[in-house]
N, C-alpha and C positions, 0 to 999 in steps of 0.2 A: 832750258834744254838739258841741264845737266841733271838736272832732277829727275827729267822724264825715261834719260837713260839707264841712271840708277834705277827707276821703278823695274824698268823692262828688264834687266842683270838679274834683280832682287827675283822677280817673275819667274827667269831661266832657272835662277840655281834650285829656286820650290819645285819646277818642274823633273827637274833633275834627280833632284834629291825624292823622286816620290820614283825611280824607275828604278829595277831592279840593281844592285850593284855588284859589278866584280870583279873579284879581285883577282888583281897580276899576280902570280906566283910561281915558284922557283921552280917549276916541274919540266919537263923535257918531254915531245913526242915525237914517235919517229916520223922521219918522210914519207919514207917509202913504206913498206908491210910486203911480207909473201906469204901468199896463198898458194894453199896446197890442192891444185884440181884435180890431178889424176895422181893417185899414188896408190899403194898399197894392190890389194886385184882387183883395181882400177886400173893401176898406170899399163900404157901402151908401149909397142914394138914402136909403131910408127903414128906422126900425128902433118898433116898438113895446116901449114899458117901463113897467111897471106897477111898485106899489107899496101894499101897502095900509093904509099911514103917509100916506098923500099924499106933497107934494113939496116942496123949495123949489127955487126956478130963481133962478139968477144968472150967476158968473164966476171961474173959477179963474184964480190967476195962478202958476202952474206950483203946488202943493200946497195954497195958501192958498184959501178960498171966501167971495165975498161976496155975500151972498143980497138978491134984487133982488124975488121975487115969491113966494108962500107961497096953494097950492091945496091943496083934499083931494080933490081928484080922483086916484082911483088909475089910470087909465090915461091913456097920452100918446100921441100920436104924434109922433116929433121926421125930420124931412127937411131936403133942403137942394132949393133952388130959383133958379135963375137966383143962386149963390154965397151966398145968403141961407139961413140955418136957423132953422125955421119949427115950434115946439110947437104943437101943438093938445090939445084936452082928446079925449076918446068923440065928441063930439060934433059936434067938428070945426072946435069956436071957438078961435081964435087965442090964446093965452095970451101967448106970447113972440117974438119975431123980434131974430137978430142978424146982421150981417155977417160979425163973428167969432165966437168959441166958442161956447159954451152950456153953461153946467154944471148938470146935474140932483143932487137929492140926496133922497133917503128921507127923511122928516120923521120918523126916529127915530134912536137913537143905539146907540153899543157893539154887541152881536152881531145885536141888531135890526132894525139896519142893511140890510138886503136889496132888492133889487128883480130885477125879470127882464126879461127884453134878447129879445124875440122866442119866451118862452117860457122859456130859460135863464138862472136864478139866479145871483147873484154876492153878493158885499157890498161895502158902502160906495158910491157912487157914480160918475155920468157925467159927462166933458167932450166934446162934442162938435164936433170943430172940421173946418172946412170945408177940401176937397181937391179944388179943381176942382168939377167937377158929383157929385162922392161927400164923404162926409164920414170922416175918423177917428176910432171910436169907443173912447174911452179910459175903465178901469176905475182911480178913484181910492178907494185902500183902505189901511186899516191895516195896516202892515206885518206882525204875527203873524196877522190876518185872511187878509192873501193868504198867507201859508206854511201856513196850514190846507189849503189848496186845492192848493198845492205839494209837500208831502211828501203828500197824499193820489195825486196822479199821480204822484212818483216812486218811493214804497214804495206797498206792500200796506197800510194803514192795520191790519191784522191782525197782523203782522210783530211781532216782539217789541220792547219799548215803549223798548228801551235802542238800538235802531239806530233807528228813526224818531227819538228825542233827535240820536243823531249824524249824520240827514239836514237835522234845523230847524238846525244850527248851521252846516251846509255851505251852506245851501240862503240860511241869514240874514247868511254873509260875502257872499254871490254877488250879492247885492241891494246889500251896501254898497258894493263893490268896484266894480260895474258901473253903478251909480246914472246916469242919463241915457245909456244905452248907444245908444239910438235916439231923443236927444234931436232930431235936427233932423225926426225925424216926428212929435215935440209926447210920447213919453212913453220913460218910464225901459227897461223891459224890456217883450219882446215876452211871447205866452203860450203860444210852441212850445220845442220842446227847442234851437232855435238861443239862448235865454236859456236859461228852467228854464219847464218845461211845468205848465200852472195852465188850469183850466175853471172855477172857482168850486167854488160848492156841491154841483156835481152829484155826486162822487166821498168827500164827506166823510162822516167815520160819528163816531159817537164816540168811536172809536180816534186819531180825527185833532186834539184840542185837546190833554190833557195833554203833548204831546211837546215844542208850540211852547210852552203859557204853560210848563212846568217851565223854559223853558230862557231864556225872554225874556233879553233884552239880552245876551246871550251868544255871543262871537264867538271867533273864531282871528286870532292877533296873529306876530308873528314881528320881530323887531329891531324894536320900537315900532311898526310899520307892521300895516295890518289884511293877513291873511292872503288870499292870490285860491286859492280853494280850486274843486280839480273832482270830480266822480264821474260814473260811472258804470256800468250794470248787472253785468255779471262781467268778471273778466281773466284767469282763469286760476292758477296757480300764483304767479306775483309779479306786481306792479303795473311799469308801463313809468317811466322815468325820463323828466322832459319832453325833454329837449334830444333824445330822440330819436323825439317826436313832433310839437315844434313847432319846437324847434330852440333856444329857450335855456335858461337853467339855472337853476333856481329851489333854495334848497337843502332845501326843505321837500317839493319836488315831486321826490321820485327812488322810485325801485325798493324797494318792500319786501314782505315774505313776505305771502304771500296763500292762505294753506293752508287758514284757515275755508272757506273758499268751496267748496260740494259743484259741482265743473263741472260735473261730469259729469252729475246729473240735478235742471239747474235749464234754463228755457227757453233756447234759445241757447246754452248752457253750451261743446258740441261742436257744429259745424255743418259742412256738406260743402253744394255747389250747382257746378253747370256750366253758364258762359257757352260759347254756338257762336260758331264765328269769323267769324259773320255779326255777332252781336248787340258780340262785341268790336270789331269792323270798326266797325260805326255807332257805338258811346258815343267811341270814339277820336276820330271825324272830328267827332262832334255838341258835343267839346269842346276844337278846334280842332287834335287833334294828328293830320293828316292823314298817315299812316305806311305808308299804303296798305293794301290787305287783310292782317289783321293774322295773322302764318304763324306767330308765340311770343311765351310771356309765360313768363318767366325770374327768378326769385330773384335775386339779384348779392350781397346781404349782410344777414343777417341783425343784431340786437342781442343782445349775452350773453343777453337773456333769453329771446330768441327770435320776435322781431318783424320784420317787414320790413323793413330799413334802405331798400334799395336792390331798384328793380324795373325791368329792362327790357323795353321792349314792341317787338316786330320787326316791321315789316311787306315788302311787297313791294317799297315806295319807300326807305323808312328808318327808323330805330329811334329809339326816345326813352326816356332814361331817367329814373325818378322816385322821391324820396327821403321817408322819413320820415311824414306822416299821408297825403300823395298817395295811396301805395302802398295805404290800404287806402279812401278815397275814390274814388280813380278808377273803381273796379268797384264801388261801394257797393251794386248790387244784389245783388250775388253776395257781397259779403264784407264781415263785421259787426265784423272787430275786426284790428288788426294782425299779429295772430300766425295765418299761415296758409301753407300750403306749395303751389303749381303743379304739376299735371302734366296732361301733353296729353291728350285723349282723341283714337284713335286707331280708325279703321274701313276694311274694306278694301276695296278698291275695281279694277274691272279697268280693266286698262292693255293695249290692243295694241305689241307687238313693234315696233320701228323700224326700216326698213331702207334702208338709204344706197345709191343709186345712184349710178354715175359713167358719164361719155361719154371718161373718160380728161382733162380739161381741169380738171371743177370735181365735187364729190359733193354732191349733194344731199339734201334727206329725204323719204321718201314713207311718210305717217305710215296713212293708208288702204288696208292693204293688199291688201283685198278688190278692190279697184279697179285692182289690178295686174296685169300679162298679161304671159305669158312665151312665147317661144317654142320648142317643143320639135319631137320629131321628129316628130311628131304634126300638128303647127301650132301656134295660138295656145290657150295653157288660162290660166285664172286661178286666181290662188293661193288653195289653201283647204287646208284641215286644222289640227291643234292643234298641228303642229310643223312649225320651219326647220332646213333644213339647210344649213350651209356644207362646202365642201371645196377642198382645197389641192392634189387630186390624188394625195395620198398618205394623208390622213387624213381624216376626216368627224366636225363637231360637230352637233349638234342643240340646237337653242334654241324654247322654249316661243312659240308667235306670241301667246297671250295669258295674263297673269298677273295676281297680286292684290297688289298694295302695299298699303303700309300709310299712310292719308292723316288727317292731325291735322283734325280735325272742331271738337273745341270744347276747353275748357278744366276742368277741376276744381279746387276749391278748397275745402280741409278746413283749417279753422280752430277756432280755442278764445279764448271769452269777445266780448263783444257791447258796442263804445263804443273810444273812444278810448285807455283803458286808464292815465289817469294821476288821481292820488290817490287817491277812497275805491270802493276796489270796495261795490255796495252788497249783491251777496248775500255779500260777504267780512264786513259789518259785521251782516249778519242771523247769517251762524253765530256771529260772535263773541260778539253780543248772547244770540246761544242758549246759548254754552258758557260763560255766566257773566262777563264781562265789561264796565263799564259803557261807557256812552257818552263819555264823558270819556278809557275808556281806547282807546277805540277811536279816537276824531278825531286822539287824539295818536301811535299806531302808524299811521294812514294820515299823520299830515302832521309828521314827525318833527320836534323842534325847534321848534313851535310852542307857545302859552301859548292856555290859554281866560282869558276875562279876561268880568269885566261890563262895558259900558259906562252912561254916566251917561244 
């Protein structure tokens, strides 16, 4: 018997010892996080928030909450007035008045946690702090609570369950890494794609928890430091190396194979679009680079992998050249991802014949030349027909008086994969997660040289 138990030990620790390993280390994440929903000319005069917990009302001091008054009235109306922010119940009675914040909270706990914001759902609660005659409306939430709502808008919540793992763990350095990003607007991270795009509960299914609690406290670490991890949607064939999208060198953020990834028939995968040289003419000047009516947009240098390095833009006045994520910003209407190639389009268009007169002193040009009169033996006739004729007295040319050139109208631009293109492509980590792959092996083929580790 004691043998057999030995075998079956010996058995676990092989088993064990073949599963991904990780390490506990000394890192710190917050609980809570605040999201920034309505700010800037966003944020509102007045917002209604219910809850059918009731409430308590008090005061956050940046995560912490001190509860000052406790209703079960499920609906609020919280504004701001002459700088003052003003709760009311349904009814219209005054519950609360502050100069400063105002923190709302659901008078319940863990996933129960909910309330809604003018009809739209979130979890955990409100700080609402005054902005001039508007207020900013801040969502304070548990940190795996708001990554339910963040990997539900940045994957398919349907997607297989091993790449939604390797989006909560990019998705959960991003929050640590960036923690107080838009601190002097009173919260951590905003809830568009300029942080990591989150709506609440609208988007969540039940596809969208196991991903985050399997993975809790689990981050990407690199030389003891937390990992700054990016993704997004396709790249292509390989992933871009940053220094040639942002411009430094990260050694964890460089170029690697990117062949899961079906380009070809995922949204945006391949894209083609044409800017006219009207519309390029105005985004140039509407972003200060006055270049005059814009006559080329020119390639200059590509990167080994085949991104823009270097793009020049010509105009009538002068040219301006721009390097690195510029290149696929500048035209961000027309072009989704760095990897894309220029070429004119081209329409024809008629042109009359120009013909230089002299009085023997100076030549000039008479560009109308229907409007011209000649005098023959005849007397006076004006010139007409589809052909000129010169002669030397000894020989006679014929030249076309009107023709069709060929004039650059707008611009084309065929491109492949859709973002920035540096670390985790995320349909590169859905095929992988498809072709059997876990998420642990994935995070660490997008972010080479990294550690998944727990934190405490």
């Amino acid at each position: 018997m004691p043998k057999r138990i030995a075998a079956i030990c010996l058995t676990v620790l092989l088993l064990l010892s073949m599963l991904p390993q990780l390490v506990f280390a000394e890192y710190s994440l917050p609980q809570f996080v605040r999201i920034g929903l309505m700010h800037g000319n966003g944020a509102p005069k007045t917002i209604k928030v219910e809850s059918e917990h009731g409430f308590l009302l008090g005061n956050y001091n940046q995560r912490e909450f001190t509860e000052r008054i406790q209703t079960e009235e499920t609906s609020l109306t919280v504004s701001i007035t002459d700088g003052t922010i003003q709760v009311l119940d349904a009814q219209g009675t005054l519950l609360d008045s502050a100069t400063g914040s105002i923190g709302i909270k659901p008078n319940a706990s863990g996933k129960e946690q909910k309330l809604r914001i003018d009809g739209v759902e979130y979890r955990g609660a409100l700080d609402c702090i005054p902005d001039g005659t508007v207020m900013t409306v801040v969502n304070v939430v548990f940190l795996d609570h708001y990554l339910y709502g963040v990997i539900s808008r940045e994957m398919s919540p349907s997607w297989h369950i091993e790449a939604l793992k390797a989006q909560a763990v990019c998705a959960r350095n991003y929050v640590a890494v960036h923690l107080n990003k838009h601190g002097s607007a009173g919260f951590d991270l905003c809830n568009n794609v300029h942080c990591q795009a989150y709506s609440g509960t609208r988007v969540e299914t039940k596809g969208s928890y196991a991903p985050v609690d399997e993975t809790t406290r689990q981050v990407l670490t690199y030389d003891g430091k937390l990992a700054e991890l990016y993704y997004s949607s396709s790249m292509g064939p390989t992933t871009e190396d940053v220094k040639n999208v942002w411009g430094n060198s990260v050694p964890y953020l460089i170029s690697v194979d990117n062949s899961y990834e079906d380009t070809e028939n995922i949204p945006n995968g391949v894209w083609s679009d044409v800017l006219t040289v009207e519309e390029a003419t105005t985004i140039m000047r509407n972003k200060g680079y006055d270049v005059g009516d814009v006559t080329e947009i020119k390639v200059l240098e590509y990167t080994p992998n085949g991104r823009v390095l270097k793009m020049e833009v010509k105009g009538t006045k002068s040219k301006k050249t721009f390097e690195r994520e510029s290149c696929r910003t500048l035209f961000n209407t027309v072009t989704k991802s760095q990897m894309f190639s220029v070429t004119p389009v081209k329409e024809g268009e008629t042109q009359q014949a120009v013909l230089y007169l002299t009085d023997g002193t100076k030549t000039g040009e008479a560009s109308d030349l229907k409007k011209l009169t000649i005098l023959t033996a005849s007397g006076r006739k004006t010139l007409s027909g589809s052909a000129l004729y010169a002669s030397d007295g000894k020989t006679q040319a014929s030249y076309a008086a009107v023709k069709k050139v060929a004039k650059t109208t707008g611009f084309r631009f065929d491109g492949t994969g859709w973002g920035h293109s540096v670390g985790m492509s995320q349909y590169g980590a859905k095929g992988m997660a498809e072709a059997g792959h876990s998420y642990v092996e994935i995070v660490l083929h997008y972010f080479p040289g990294t550690n998944l580790e727990n934190v405490y």
